[in-house]
ChimeraX commands (.cxc) that place a marker at each C-alpha (Angstrom):
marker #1 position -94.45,143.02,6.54 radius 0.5
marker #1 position -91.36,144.72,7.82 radius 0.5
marker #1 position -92.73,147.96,9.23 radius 0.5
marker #1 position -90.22,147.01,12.39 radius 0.5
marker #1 position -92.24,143.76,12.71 radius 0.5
marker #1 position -95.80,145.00,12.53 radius 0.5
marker #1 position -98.85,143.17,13.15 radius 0.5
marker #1 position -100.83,141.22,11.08 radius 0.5
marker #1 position -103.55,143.45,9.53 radius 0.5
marker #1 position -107.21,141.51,10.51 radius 0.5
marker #1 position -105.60,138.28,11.66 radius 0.5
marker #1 position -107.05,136.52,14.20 radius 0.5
marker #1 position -104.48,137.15,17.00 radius 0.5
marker #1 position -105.64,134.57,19.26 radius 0.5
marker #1 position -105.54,131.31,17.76 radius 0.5
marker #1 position -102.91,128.60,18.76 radius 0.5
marker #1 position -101.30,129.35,15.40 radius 0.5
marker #1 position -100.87,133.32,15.74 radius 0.5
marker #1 position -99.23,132.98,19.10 radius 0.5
marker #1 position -96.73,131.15,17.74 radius 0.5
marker #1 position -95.74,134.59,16.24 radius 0.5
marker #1 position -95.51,137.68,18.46 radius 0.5
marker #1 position -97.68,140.65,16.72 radius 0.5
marker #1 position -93.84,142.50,16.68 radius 0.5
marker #1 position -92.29,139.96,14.26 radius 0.5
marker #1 position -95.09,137.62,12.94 radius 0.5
marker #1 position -95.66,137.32,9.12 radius 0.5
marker #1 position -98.03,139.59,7.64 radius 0.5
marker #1 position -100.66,137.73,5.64 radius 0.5
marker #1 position -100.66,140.01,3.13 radius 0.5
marker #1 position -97.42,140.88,1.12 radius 0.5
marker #1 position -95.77,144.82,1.10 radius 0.5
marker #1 position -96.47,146.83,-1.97 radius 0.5
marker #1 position -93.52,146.29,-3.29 radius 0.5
marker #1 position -93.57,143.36,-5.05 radius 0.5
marker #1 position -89.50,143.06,-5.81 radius 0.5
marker #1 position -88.14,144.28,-1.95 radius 0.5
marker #1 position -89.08,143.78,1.28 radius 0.5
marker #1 position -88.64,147.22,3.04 radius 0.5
marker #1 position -85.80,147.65,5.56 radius 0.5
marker #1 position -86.93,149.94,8.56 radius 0.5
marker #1 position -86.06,153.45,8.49 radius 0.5
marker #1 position -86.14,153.72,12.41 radius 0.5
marker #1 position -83.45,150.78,13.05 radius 0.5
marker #1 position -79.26,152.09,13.33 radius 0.5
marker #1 position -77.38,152.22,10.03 radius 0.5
marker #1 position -75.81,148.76,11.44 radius 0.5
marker #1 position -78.75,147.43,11.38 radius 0.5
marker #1 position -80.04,148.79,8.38 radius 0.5
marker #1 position -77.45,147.80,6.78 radius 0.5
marker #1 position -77.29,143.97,8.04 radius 0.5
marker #1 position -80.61,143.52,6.98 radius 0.5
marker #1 position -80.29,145.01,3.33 radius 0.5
marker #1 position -77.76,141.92,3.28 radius 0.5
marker #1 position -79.91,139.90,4.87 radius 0.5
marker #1 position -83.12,140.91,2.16 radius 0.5
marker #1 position -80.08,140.52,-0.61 radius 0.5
marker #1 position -78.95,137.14,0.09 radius 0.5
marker #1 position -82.30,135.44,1.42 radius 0.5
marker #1 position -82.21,132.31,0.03 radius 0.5
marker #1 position -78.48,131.64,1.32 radius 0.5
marker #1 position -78.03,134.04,4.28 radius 0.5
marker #1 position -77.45,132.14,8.24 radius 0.5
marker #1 position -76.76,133.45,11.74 radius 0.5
marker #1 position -73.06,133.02,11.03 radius 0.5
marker #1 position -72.93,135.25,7.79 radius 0.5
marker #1 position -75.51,138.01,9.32 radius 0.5
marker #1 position -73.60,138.55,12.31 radius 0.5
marker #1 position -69.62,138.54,10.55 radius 0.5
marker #1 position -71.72,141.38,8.66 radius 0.5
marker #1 position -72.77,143.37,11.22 radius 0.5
marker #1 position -69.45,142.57,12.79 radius 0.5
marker #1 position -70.03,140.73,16.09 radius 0.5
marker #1 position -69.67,136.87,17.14 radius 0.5
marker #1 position -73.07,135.03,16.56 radius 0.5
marker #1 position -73.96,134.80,19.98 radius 0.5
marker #1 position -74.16,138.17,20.34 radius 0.5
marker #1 position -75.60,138.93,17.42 radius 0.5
marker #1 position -78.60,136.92,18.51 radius 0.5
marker #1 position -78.54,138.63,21.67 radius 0.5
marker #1 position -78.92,141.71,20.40 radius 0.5
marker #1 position -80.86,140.69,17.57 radius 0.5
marker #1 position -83.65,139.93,20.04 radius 0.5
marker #1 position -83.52,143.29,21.87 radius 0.5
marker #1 position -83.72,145.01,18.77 radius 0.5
marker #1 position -86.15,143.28,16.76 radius 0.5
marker #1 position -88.11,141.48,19.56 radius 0.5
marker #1 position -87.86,138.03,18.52 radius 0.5
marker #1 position -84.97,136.01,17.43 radius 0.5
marker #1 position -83.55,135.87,14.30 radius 0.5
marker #1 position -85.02,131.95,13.38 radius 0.5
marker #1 position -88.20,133.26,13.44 radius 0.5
marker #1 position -87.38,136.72,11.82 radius 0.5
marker #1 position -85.76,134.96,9.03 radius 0.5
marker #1 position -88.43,132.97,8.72 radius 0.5
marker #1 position -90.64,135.51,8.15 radius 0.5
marker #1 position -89.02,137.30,6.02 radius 0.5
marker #1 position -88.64,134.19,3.63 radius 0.5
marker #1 position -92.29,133.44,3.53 radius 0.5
marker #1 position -93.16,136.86,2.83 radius 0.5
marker #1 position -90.78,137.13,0.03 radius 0.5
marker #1 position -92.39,133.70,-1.13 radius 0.5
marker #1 position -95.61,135.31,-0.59 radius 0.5
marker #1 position -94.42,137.99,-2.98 radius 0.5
marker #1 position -93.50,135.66,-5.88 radius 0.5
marker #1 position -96.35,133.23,-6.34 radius 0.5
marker #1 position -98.57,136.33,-6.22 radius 0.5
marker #1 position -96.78,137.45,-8.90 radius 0.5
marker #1 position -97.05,134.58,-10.95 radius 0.5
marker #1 position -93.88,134.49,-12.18 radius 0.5
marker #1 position -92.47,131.36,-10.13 radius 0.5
marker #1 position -94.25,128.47,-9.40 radius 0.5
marker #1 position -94.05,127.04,-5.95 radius 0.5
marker #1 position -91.13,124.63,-6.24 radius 0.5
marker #1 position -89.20,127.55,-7.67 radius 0.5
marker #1 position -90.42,129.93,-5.03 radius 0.5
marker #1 position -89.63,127.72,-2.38 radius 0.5
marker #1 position -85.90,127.33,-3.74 radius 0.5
marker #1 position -85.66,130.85,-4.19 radius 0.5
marker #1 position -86.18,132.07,-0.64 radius 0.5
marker #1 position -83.85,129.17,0.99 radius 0.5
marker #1 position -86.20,126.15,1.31 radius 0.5
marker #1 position -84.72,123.07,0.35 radius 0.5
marker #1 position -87.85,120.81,0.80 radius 0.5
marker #1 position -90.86,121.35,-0.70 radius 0.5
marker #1 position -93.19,119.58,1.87 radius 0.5
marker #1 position -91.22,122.03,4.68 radius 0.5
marker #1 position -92.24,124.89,2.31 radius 0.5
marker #1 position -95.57,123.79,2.00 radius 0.5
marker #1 position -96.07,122.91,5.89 radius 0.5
marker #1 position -95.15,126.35,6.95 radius 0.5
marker #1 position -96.55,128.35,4.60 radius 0.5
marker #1 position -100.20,126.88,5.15 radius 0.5
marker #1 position -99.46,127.37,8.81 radius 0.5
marker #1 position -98.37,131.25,8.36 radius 0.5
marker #1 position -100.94,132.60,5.74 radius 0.5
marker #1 position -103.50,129.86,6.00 radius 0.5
marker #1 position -103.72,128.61,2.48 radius 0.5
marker #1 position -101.80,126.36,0.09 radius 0.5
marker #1 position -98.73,128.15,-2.23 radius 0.5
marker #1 position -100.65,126.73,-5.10 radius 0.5
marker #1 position -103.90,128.44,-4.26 radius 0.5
marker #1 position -102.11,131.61,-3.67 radius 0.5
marker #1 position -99.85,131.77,-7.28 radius 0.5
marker #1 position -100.99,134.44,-9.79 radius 0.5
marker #1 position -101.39,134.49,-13.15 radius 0.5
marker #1 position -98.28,133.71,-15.00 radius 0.5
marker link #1:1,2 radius 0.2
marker link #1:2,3 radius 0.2
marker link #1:3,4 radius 0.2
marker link #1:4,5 radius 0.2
marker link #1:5,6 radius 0.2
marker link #1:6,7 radius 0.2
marker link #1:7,8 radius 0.2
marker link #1:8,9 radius 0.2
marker link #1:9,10 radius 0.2
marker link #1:10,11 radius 0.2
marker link #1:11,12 radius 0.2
marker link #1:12,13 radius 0.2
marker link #1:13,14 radius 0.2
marker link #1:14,15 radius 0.2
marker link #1:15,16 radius 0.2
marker link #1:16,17 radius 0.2
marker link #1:17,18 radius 0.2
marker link #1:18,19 radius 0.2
marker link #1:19,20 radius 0.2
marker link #1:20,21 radius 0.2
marker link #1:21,22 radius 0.2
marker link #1:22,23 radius 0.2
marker link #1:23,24 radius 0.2
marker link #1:24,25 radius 0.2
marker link #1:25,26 radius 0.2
marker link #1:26,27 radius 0.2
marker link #1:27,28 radius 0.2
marker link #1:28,29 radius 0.2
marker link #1:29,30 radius 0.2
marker link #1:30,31 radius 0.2
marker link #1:31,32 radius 0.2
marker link #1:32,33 radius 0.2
marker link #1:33,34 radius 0.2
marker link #1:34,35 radius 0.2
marker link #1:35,36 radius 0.2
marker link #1:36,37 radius 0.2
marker link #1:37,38 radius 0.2
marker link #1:38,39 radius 0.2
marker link #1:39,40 radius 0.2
marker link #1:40,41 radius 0.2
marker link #1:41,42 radius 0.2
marker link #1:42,43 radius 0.2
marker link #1:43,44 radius 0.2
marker link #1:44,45 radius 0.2
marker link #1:45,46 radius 0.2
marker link #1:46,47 radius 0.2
marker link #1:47,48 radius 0.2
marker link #1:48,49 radius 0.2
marker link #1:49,50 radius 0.2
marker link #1:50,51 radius 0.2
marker link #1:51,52 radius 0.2
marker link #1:52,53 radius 0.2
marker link #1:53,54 radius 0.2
marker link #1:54,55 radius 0.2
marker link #1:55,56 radius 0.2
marker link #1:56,57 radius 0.2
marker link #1:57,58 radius 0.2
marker link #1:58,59 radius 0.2
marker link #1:59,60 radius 0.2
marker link #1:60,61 radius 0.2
marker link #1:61,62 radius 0.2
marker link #1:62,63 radius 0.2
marker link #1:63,64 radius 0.2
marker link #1:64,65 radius 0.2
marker link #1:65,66 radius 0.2
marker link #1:66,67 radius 0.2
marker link #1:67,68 radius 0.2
marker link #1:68,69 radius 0.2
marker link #1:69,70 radius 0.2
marker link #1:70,71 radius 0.2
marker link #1:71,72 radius 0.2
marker link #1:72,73 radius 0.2
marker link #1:73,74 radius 0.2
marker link #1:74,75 radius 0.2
marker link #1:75,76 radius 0.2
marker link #1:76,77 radius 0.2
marker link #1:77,78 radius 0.2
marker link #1:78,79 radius 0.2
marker link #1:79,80 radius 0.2
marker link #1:80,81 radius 0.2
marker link #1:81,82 radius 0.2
marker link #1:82,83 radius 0.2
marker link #1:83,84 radius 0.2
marker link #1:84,85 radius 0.2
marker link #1:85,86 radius 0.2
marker link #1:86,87 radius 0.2
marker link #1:87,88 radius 0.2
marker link #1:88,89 radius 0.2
marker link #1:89,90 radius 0.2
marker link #1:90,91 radius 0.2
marker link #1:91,92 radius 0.2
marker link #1:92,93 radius 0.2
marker link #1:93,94 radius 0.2
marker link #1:94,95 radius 0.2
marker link #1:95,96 radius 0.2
marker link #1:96,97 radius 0.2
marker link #1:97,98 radius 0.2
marker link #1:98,99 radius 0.2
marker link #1:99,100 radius 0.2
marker link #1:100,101 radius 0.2
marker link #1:101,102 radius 0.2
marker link #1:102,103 radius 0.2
marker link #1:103,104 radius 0.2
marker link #1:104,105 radius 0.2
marker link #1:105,106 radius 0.2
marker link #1:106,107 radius 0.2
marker link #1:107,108 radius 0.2
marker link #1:108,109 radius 0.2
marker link #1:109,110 radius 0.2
marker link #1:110,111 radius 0.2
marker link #1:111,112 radius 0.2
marker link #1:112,113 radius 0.2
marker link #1:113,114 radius 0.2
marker link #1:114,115 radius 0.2
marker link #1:115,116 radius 0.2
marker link #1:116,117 radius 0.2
marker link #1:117,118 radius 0.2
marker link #1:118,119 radius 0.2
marker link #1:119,120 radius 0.2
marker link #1:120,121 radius 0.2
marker link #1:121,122 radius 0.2
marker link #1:122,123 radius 0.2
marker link #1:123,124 radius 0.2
marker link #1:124,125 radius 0.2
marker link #1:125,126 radius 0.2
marker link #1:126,127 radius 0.2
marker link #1:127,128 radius 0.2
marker link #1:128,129 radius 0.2
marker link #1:129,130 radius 0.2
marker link #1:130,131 radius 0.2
marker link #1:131,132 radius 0.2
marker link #1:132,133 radius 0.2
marker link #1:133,134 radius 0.2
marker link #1:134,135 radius 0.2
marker link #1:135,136 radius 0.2
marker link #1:136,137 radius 0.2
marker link #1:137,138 radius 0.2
marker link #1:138,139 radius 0.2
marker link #1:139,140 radius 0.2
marker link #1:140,141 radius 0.2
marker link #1:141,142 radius 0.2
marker link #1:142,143 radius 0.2
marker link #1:143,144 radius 0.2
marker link #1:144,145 radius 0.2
marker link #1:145,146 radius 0.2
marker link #1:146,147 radius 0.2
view
């Protein structure tokens, strides 16, 4: 997902629902081959690199606030610069990176989707659900692996 935001691989870029995410940081509907780490990219400033190996560390728990004391700037201008680095803010980027990682786990089979859900920093299920279906187009349930 994270090759610095890359596009969706054969998505259909122009419904109402892909626009909502710019091809630089939308959600990829398929997960990265790794099935325990989402990738941090190689090209971004050891700053960054190292903000968002926090960030991919502390997923389920991490906010605005605790990303940018890390990287050592107010919040505001983390998000500022967030945005001219990445392209996108970092709602959205966070976002993404959570339902990829939940992406990652029901495929694996070895959470089901309340626990996935929980584990990447949703607290309600039906949220979970809602935007899931609307980034990869299916149900968590008709995505989870064998166990």
């Amino acid at each position: 997902m994270i090759e610095h935001c890359a596009a969706w691989r054969g998505a259909d870029h122009d419904t109402p629902r892909a626009r909502r995410f710019s091809p630089r940081c939308g959600t990829s509907r398929s997960a990265p081959a790794a099935p325990d780490a989402l990738p941090v990219p190689e090209k971004l400033p050891a700053a960054w690199r190292d903000t968002l190996a926090f960030v991919l560390q502390q997923l389920a728990h991490v906010d605005l606030p605790a990303a940018a004391a890390r990287h050592g700037q107010p919040p505001r201008t983390f998000r500022r610069n967030f945005h001219a680095a990445f392209g996108c803010d970092w709602r959205r980027y966070l976002r993404s990176l959570r339902l990829t990682r939940a992406l990652q786990l029901l495929e694996s089979g070895r959470l089901n989707v309340s626990e996935a859900a929980q584990a990447v920093g949703f607290g309600s299920l039906s949220a979970f659900n809602a935007a899931f279906r609307a980034v990869h187009g299916r149900n968590p349930s008709a995505v989870r692996g064998p166990r």
